[in-house]
C-alpha positions in Angstrom: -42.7 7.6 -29.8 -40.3 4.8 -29.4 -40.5 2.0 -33.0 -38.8 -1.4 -32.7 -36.2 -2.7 -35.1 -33.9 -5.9 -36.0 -36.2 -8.0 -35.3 -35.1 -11.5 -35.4 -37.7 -12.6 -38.1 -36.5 -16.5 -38.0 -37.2 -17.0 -35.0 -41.2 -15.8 -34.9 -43.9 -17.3 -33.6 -47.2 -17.4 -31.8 -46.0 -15.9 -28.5 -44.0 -13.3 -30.2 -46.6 -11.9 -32.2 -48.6 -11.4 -28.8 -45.6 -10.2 -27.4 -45.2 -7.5 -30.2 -48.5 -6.4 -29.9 -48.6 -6.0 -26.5 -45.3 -3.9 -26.7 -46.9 -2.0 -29.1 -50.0 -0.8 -26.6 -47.7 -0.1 -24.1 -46.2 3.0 -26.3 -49.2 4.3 -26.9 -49.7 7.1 -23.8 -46.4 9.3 -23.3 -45.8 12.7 -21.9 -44.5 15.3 -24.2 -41.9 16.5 -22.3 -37.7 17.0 -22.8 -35.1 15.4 -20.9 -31.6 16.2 -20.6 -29.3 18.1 -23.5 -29.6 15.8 -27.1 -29.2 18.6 -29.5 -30.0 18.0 -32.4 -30.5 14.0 -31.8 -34.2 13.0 -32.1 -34.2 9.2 -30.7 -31.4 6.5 -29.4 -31.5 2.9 -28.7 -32.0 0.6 -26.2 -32.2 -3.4 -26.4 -34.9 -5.3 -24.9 -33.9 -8.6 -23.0 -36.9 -10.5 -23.2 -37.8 -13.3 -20.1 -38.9 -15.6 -22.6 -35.6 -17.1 -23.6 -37.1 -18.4 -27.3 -36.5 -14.7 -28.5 -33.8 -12.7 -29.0 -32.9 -9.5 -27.8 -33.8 -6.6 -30.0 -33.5 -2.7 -30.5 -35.9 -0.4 -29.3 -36.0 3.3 -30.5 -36.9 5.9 -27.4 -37.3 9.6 -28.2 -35.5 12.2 -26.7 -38.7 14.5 -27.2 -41.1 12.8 -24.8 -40.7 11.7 -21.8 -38.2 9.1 -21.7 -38.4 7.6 -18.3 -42.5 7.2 -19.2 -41.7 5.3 -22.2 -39.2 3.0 -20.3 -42.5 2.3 -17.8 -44.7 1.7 -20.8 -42.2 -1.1 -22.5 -41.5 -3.5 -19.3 -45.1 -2.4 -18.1 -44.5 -1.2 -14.9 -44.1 2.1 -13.0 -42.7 0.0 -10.1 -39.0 -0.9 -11.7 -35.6 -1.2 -10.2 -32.0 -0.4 -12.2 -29.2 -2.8 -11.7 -26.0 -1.1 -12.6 -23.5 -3.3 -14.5 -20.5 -1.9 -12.7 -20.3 0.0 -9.3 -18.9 2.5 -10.8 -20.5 2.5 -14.1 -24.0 4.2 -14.4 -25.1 1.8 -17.7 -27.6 -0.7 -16.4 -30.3 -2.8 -16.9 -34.2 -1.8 -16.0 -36.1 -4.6 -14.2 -39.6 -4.7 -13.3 -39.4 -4.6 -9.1 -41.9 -7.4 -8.3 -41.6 -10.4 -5.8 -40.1 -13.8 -6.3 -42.6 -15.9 -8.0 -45.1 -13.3 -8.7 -47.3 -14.2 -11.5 -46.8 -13.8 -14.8 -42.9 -13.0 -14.4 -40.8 -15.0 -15.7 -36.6 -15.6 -14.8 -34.2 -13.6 -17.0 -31.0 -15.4 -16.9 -30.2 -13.8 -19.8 -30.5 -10.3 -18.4 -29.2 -11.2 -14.8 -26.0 -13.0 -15.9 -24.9 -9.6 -17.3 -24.9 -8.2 -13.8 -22.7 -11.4 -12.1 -24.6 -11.7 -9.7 -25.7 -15.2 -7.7 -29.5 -13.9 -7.6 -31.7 -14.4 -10.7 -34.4 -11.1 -11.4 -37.6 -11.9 -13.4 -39.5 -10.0 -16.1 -38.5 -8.2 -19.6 -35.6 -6.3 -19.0 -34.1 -2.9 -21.4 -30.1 -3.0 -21.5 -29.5 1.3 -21.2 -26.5 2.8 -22.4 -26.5 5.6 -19.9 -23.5 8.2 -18.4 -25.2 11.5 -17.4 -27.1 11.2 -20.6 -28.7 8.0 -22.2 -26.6 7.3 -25.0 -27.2 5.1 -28.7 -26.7 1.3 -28.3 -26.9 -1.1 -30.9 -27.9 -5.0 -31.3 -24.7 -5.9 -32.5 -23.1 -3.7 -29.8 -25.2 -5.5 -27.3 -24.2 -8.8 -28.2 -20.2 -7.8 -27.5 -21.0 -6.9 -24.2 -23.0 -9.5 -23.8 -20.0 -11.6 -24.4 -17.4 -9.8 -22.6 -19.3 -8.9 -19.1 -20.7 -12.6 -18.6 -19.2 -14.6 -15.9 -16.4 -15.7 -17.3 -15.0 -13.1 -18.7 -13.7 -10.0 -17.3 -13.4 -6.7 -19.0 -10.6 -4.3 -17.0 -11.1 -0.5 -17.4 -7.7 0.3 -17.1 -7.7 4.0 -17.7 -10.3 5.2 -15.3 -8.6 2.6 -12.9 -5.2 4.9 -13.2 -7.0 8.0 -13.6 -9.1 7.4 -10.5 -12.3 8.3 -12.9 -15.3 6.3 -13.6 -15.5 3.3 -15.5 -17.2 3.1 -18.7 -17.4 -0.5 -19.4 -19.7 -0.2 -22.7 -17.4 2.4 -24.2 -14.6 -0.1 -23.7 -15.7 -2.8 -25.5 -17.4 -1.1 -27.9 -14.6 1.3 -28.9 -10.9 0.8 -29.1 -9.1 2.4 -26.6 -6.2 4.6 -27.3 -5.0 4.4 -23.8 -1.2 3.6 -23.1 1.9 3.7 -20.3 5.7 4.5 -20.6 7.8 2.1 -19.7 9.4 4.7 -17.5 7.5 7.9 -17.2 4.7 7.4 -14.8 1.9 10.7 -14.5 -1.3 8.6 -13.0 -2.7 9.9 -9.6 -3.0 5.8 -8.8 0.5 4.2 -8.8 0.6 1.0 -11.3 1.3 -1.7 -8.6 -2.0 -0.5 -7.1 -3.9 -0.8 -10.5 -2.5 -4.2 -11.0 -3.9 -5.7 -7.4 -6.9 -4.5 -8.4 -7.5 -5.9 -11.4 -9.6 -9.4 -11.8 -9.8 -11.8 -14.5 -8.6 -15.6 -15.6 -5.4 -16.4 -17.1 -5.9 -20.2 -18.6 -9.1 -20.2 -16.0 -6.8 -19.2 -12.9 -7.5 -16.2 -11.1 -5.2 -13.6 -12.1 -2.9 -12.8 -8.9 -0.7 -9.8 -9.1 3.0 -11.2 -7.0 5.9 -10.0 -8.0 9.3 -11.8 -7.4 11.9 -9.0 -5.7 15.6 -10.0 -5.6 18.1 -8.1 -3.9 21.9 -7.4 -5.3 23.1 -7.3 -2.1 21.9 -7.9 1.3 20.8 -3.9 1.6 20.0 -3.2 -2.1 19.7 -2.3 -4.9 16.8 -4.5 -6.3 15.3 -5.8 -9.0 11.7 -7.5 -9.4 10.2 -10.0 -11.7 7.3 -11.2 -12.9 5.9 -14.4 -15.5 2.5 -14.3 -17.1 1.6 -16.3 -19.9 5.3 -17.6 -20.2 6.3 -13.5 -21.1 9.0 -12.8 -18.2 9.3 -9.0 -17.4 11.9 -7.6 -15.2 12.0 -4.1 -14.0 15.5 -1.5 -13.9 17.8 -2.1 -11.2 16.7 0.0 -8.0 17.8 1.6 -5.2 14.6 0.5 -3.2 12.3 -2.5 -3.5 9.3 -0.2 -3.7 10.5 1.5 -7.0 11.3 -1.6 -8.2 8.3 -3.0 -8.0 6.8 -0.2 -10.1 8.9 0.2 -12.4 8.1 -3.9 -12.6 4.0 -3.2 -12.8 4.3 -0.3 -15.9 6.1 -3.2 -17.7 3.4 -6.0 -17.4 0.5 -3.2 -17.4 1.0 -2.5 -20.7 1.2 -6.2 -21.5 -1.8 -5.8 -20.1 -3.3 -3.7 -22.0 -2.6 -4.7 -25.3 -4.1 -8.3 -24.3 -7.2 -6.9 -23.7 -7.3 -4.7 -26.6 -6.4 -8.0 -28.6 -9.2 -9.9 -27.4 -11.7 -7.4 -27.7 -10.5 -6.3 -31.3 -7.9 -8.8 -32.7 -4.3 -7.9 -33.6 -2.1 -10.9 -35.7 1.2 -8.7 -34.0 2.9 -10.6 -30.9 4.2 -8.7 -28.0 7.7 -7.7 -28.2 9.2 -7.2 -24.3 12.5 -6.2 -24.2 12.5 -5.8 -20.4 14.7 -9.5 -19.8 17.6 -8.6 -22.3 17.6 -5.1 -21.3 17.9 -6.4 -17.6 20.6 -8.6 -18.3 22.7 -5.9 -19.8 21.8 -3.6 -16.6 22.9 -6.8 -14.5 26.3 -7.2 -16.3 27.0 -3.6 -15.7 26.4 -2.9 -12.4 28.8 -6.1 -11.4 31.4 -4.5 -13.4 31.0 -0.9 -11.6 31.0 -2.7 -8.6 34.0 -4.5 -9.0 35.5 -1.0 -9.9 34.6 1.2 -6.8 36.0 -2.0 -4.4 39.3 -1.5 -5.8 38.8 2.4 -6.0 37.9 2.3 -2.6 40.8 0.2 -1.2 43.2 2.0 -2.9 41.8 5.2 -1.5 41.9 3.4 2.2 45.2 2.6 1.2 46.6 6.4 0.2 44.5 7.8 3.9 46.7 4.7 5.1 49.9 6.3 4.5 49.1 10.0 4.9 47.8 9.9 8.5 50.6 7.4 8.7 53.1 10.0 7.7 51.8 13.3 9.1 50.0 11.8 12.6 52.8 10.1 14.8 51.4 9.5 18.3 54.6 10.8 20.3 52.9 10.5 23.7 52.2 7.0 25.7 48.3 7.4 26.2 46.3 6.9 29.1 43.1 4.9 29.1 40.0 4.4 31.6 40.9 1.0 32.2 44.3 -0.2 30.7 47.3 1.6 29.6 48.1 1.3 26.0 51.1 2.5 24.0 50.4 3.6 20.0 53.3 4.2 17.8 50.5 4.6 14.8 47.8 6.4 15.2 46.0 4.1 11.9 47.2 1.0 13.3 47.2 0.3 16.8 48.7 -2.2 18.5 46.2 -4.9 19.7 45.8 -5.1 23.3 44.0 -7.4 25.7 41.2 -5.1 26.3 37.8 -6.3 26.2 34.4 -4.2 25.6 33.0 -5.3 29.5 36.9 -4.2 30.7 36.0 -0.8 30.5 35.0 0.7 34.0 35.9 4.2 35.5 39.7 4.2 37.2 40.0 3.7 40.7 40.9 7.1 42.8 44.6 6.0 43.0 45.1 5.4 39.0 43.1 8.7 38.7 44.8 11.1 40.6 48.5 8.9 39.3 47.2 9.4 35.5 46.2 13.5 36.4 49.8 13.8 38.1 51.1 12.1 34.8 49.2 13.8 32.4 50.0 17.8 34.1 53.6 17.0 34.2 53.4 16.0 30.4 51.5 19.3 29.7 53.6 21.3 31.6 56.8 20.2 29.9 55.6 20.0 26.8 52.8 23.6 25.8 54.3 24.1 22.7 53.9 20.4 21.4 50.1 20.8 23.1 49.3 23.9 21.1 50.7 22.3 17.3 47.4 21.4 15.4 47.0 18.5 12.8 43.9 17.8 10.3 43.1 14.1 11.1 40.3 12.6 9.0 39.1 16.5 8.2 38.8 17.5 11.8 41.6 19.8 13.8 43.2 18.2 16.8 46.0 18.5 18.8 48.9 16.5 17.6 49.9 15.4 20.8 46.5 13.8 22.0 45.5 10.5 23.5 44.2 7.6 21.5 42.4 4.8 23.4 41.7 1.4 22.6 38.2 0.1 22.9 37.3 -3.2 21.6 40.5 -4.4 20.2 42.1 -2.6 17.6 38.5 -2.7 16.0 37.3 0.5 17.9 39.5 3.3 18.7 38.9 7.4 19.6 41.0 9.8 19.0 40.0 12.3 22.5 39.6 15.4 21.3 38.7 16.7 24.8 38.5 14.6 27.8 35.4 14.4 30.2 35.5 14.6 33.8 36.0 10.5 34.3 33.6 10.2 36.9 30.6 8.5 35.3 31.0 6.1 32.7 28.1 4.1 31.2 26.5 0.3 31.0 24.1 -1.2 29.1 20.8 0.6 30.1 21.9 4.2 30.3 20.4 7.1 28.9 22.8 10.0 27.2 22.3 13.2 25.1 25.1 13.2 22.4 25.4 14.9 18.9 27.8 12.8 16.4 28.2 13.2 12.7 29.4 10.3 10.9 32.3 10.7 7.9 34.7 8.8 5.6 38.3 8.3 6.2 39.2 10.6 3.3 36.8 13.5 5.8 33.8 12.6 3.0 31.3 13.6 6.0 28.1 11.5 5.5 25.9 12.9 8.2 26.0 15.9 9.3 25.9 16.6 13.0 22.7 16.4 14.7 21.5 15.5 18.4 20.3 12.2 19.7 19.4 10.8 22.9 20.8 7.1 23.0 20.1 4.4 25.2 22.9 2.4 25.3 22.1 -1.5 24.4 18.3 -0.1 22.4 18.7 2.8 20.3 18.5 1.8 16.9 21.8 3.1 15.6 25.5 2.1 14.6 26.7 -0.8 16.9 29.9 0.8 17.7 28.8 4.0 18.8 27.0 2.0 21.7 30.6 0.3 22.3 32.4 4.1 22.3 29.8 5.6 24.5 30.7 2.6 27.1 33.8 4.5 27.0 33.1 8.1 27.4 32.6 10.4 30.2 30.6 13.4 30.6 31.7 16.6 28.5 34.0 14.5 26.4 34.8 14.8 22.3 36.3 11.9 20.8 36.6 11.3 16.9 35.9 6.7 17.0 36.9 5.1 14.2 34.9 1.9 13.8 35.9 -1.2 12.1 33.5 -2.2 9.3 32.0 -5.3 11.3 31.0 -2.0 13.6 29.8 0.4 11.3 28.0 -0.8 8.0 29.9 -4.1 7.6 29.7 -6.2 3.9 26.7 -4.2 3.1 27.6 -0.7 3.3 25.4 1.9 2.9 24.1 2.0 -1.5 24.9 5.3 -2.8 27.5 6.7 0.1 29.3 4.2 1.6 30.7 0.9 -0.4 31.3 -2.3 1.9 34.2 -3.0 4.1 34.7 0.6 4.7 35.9 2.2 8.3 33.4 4.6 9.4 34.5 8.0 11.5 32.0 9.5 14.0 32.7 12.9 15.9 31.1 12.3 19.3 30.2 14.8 21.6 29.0 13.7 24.8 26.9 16.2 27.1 27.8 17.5 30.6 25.8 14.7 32.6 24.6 11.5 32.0 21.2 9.3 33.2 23.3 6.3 34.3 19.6 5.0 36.1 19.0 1.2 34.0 15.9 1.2 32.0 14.4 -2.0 32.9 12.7 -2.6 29.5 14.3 -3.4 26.3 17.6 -3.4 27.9 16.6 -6.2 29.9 15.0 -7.7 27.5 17.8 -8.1 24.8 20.2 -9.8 27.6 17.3 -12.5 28.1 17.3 -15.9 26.5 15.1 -17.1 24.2 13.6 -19.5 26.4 13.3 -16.5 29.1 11.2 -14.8 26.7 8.9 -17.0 25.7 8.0 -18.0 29.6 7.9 -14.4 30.5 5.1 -14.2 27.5 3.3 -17.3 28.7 3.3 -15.6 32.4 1.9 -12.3 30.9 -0.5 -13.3 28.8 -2.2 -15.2 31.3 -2.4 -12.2 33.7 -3.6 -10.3 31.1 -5.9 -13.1 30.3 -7.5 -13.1 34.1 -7.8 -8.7 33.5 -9.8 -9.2 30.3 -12.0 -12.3 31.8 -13.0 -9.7 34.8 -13.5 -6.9 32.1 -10.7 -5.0 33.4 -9.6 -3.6 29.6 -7.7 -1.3 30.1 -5.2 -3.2 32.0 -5.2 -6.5 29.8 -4.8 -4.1 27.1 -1.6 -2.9 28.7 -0.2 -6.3 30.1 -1.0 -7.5 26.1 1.0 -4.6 24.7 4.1 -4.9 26.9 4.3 -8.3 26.0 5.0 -7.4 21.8 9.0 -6.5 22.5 9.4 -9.9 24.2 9.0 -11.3 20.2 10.2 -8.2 18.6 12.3 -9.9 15.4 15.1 -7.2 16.6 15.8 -8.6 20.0 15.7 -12.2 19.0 18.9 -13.8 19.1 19.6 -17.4 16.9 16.8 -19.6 17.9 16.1 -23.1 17.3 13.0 -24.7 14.8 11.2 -25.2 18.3 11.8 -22.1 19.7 11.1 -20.2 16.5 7.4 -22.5 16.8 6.6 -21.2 20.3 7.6 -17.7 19.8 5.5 -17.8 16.0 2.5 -19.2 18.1 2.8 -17.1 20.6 3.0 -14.0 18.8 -0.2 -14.7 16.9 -1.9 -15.2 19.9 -0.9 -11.9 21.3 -1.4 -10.0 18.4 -5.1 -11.2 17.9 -5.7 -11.0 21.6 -5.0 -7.1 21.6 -6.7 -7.3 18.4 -9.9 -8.6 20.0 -9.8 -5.8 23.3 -9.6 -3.1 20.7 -12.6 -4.3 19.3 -14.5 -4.4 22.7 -13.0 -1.0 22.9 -15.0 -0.1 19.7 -11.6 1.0 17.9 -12.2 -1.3 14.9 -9.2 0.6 13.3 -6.7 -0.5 15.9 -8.5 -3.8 15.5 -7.5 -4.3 11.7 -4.3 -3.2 12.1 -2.8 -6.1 14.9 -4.7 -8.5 12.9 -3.0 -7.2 10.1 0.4 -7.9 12.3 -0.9 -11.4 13.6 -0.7 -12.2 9.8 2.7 -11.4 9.3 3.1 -14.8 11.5 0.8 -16.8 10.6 -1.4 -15.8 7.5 -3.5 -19.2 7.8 -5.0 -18.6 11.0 -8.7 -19.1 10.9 -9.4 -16.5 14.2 -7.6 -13.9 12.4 -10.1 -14.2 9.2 -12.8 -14.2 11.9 -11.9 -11.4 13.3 -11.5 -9.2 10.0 -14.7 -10.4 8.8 -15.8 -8.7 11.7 -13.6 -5.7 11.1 -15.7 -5.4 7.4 -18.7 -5.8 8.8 -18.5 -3.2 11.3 -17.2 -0.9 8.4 -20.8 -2.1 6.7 -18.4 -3.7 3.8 -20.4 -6.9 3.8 -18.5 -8.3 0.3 -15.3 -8.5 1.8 -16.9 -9.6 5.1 -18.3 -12.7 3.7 -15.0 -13.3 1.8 -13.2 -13.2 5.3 -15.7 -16.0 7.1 -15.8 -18.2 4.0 -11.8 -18.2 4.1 -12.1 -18.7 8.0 -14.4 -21.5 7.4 -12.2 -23.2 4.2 -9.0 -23.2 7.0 -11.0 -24.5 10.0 -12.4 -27.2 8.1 -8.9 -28.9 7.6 -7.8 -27.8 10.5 -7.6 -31.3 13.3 -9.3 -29.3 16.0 -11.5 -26.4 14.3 -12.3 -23.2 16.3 -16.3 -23.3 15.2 -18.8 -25.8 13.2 -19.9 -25.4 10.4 -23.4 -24.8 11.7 -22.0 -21.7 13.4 -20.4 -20.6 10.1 -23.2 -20.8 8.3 -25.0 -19.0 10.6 -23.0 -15.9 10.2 -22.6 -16.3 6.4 -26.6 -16.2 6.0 -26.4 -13.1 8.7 -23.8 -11.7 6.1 -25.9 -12.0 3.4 -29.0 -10.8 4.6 -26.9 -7.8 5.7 -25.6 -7.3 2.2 -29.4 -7.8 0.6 -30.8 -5.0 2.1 -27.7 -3.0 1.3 -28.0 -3.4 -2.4 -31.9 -2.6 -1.9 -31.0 0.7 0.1 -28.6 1.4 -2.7 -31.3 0.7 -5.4 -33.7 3.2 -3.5 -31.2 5.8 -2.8 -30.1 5.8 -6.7 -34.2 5.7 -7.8 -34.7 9.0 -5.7 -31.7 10.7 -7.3 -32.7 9.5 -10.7 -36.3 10.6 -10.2 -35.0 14.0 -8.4 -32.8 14.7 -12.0 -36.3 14.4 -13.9 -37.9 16.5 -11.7 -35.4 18.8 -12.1 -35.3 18.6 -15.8 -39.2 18.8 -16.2 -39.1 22.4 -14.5 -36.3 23.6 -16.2 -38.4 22.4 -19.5 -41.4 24.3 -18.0 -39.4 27.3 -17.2 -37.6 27.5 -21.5 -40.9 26.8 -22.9 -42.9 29.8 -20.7 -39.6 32.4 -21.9 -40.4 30.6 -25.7 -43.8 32.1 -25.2 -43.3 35.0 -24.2 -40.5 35.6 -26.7 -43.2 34.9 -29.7 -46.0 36.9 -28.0 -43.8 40.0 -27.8 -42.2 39.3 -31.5 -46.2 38.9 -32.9 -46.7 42.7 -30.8 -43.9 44.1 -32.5 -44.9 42.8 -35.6 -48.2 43.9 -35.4 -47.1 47.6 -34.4 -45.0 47.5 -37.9 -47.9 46.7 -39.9 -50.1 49.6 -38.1 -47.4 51.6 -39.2 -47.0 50.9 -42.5 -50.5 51.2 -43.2 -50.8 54.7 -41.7 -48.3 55.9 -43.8 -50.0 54.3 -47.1 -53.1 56.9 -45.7 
């Protein structure tokens, strides 16, 4: 049987004398039956959360030797009852009565609902149940913490299941001090820290805590650092090769902030918290401009020795021969500038060709021994006496290691096959050789290999040396290559060449900015006409051609109004594929170009729309009615909104009704697997107690045989 204890006696009257005795006749009928494993523990505790709010809530004992889901019945006096849990992913919850609104005789229970944050109100005595996988002891004064803590104002963060990926035990948390903590710099969690940082939710000075790092870059390319203030406490994170890192190694800093602010407001601590993360990052600051400083002047002094070896052991004897000038080098390092231009170089006209071959046989003839001498030039092995040719300047040059046939040479367009490996000037190599198919003018690669592949011919080898405005520039590459460093690339060009002009990116990158934004205009009304006559598949395609016509890597310097139109524009597009891959039924395709639309234009009340849609088809009605009320907040202060708020509201109550009978389905599904347990446990009871039975009936047999025995041998 369950008894009742620390009662508020101060607070008696009338109603609660009635109320006691009628709690009292609702414990009298129970089933003796066992439920789950207790031991050795005969009863634990539950608080009441009476509807009348003139009496407190008290403790009431249950026994773990009855049946403990009658007694529950018996004490809100219903069989009919519904669990609300306090967390979703914490099983402790509070035991309703399930009856209609304004049913007789029930009475609100703000008390009881306000633990749950929820906007609805449930009526009727309520029991507060300490419960994971078995119910567990609560006390009044335990009650009353939580009471405190999980209202709605307050918020409680779990941040050890949250990093763990276990489930939360909210009651345990504020009841117990946790012992949980982070490193700094060691990180063993299966979820990273960032992630358990945008997770969280609670008030700082009553604003919404909002996990956004600051990340600040060294140098245009990296390293970087990131930094973040909360509560006037700055943290800064190590200085990092990536942003990423940085970032986490930022979030294990203010997570344990975190945690022991939490842990002080739940059990006090007169300590302050000491963050060394802003000294320590000045120190790491300081540093790194000192070692930066250092490898500069390392690194010119070593440009400066590679200077005057090649200078010393590689003197260009012979006058070279070029595809479309003829230039002269005395120094192979330092060439003398010419006049020729990147657009100069074109394939030589039959007459210069077969001049240059007559040229260039009499020089071999006379001169086979010079031919077969072999030099080491920036770690590779070529023939001393070879031609170097000017490309752009003296700011791109090749050594030809072998010569192609000189009947094709590329433009802007083209397609080749070439494998390269990219080195230092000291030989350092930096990338080993591998194979790539470039299209000059779109392949994502070094500038000045699409300048010495202008320049090449099929089947030829040529070592380029690249000025650093061609290669990596003032950035260089963190970790291999510091700035304003030459860059050497072994090219080797296959045996033919796809000199056909892709019309696609190629032509897109020579087009103006004003071009581009037309051509969109033009394309998305065709595309417009194919949707309007449900032709999808097509609008779909004229959408999706239309994305490298504001891709941020063709876009030239615009103006404020030209950056306006192609912003707007690229919204528009992205939604409007967006919106065919919904009528497509690929929701995921859907969610991710509204996803994009936002990188443009975040405050957009059709892309909020649209995701709320997105959530909703994915039955995630919470995050769905987030997305329309945002929509709706936008519209409103927008001068000419999408919808009215009569169509908004519309959807919103739609949401909600949606999201209703989802908690309800969730509140049946979790009854069945309650009452499912109990079943299981009540035959597993039935099945011990039938094996204690028969264990006693065969001990009493044995027993009795003994005694026959014993008194046959007294005869």
């Amino acid at each position: 049987m369950f008894s009742i204890n620390n009662r508020n006696e101060d607070n008696e009257n009338e109603d609660m004398g009635e109320n006691m005795s009628d709690i009292k006749e609702k414990c009298e009928i129970v089933e003796q039956i066992n439920f789950g494993d207790y031991g050795n523990v005969e009863s634990f505790r539950v608080i009441f959360i009476p509807s009348n709010q003139d009496i407190q809530p008290y403790e009431v004992s249950i026994s773990t030797k009855e049946s403990i889901q009658t007694q529950l019945d018996n004490i809100i006096n219903t069989k009919n009852r519904v669990s609300e849990y306090i967390s979703k992913k914490d099983t402790s919850h509070i035991i309703f009565p399930l009856v209609d609104i304004g049913a007789n005789g029930f009475l609100a229970n703000p008390r009881a609902s306000d633990l749950l944050r929820r906007k609805k109100s449930f009526l009727g005595d309520a029991l507060f149940v300490n419960f994971k996988k078995i119910y567990r002891d609560i006390s009044l004064e335990e009650f009353l913490k939580i009471e405190k803590f999980i209202s709605k104002n307050i918020y409680v963060q779990d941040f050890e299941n949250i990093c763990k990926i276990n489930d939360h035990d909210l009651v345990s948390l504020i009841t117990k001090k946790s012992t949980f903590q982070v490193d700094k710099d060691i990180w063993i969690y299966k979820k990273k820290s960032s992630q358990a940082l945008y997770e969280i939710n609670f008030k700082v000075n009553d604003i919404d805590f909002e996990y956004k790092p600051i990340v600040e870059k060294l140098k245009p390319a990296g390293p970087f650092y990131s930094h973040f203030t909360i509560e006037g406490i700055s943290f800064f994170s190590k200085i990092l090769p990536q942003k990423t890192l940085s970032i986490n190694s930022l979030s294990n800093r203010v997570l344990m902030y975190l945690i022991w602010r939490q842990q002080k407001l739940l059990f006090g601590c007169d300590q302050q918290y000491i963050d060394t993360s802003e000294q320590e990052h000045r120190l790491e600051h300081e540093q790194f401009l000192k070692d930066n400083v250092k490898i500069q002047k390392d690194n010119e002094q070593t440009s400066m020795d590679i200077t005057t070896s090649t200078s010393t052991t590689t003197t260009a004897t012979a006058t070279t021969t070029t595809t479309a000038t003829d230039v002269e080098f005395k120094d192979v390092t330092k060439p003398k500038q010419t006049d020729v231009k990147f657009k100069d170089i074109s394939p030589p006209s039959p007459s210069s060709s077969s001049t240059s071959t007559s040229t260039s046989t009499s020089t071999m003839i006379n001169n086979d021994k010079e031919d077969e001498e072999i030099i080491e030039l920036y770690g590779i092995k070529i023939k001393k006496n070879h031609s170097v040719i000017s490309i752009k300047d003296k700011e791109i040059y090749k050594h030809v290691i072998k010569a192609g046939n000189g009947t094709v040479f590329p433009t802007i367009g083209n397609s080749i096959v070439i494998s390269f490996s990219t080195r230092l000037p000291n030989g350092k190599i930096i990338q080993e050789k591998q194979k790539q198919t470039i299209i000059i003018g779109e392949t994502n690669c070094i500038i000045g290999i699409h300048y010495a592949l202008t320049s090449m011919s099929p089947g030829e080898h040529s070592i380029v040396v690249l000025d650093p405005q061609y290669a990596y520039g003032d950035l260089g590459l963190p970790g291999l290559i510091t700035a304003h460093t030459r860059l050497i690339v072994l090219i080797e060009a296959s045996n033919q060449f796809d000199t056909r002009e892709k019309s696609n990116n190629a032509t897109i990158i020579r087009m103006s900015t004003t071009e581009k934004i037309n051509a969109i205009r033009s394309g998305s009304d065709l595309a417009k006409n194919n949707f309007n006559s449900n032709r999808l598949g097509r609008s779909l395609r004229d959408y999706k051609s239309l994305e490298n016509y504001y891709n941020l890597d063709y876009l030239s310097k615009v103006s404020q109004e030209e950056w306006d139109d192609i912003q707007s524009l690229a919204t528009s597009n992205s939604i409007n594929i967006a919106i065919v891959y919904s009528k497509l039924n690929r929701w995921d395709r859907t969610f991710h170009y509204l996803k994009l639309a936002m990188e443009y234009d975040e405050d957009s009340p059709k892309i909020h729309y649209w995701l709320s849609k997105c959530y909703k088809n994915g039955q995630n009605y919470e995050d769905a009615i987030k997305e329309i009320q945002l929509a709706q907040k936008i519209d409103s202060e927008s001068q000419t909104p999408k919808m009215t708020n009569l169509q908004y509201n519309k959807e919103l109550d739609h949401l909600n009704k949606l999201l209703a009978n989802q908690e309800l389905e969730e509140r049946k599904m979790y009854k069945r697997i309650f009452d499912n347990l109990h079943e299981d446990d009540d035959n597993q009871t039935t099945e011990i107690n039938k094996m204690e039975d028969d264990l006693l009936f065969t001990q009493g047999n044995s027993e009795n045989k003994n005694l026959d025995i014993i008194a046959d041998s007294n005869n």
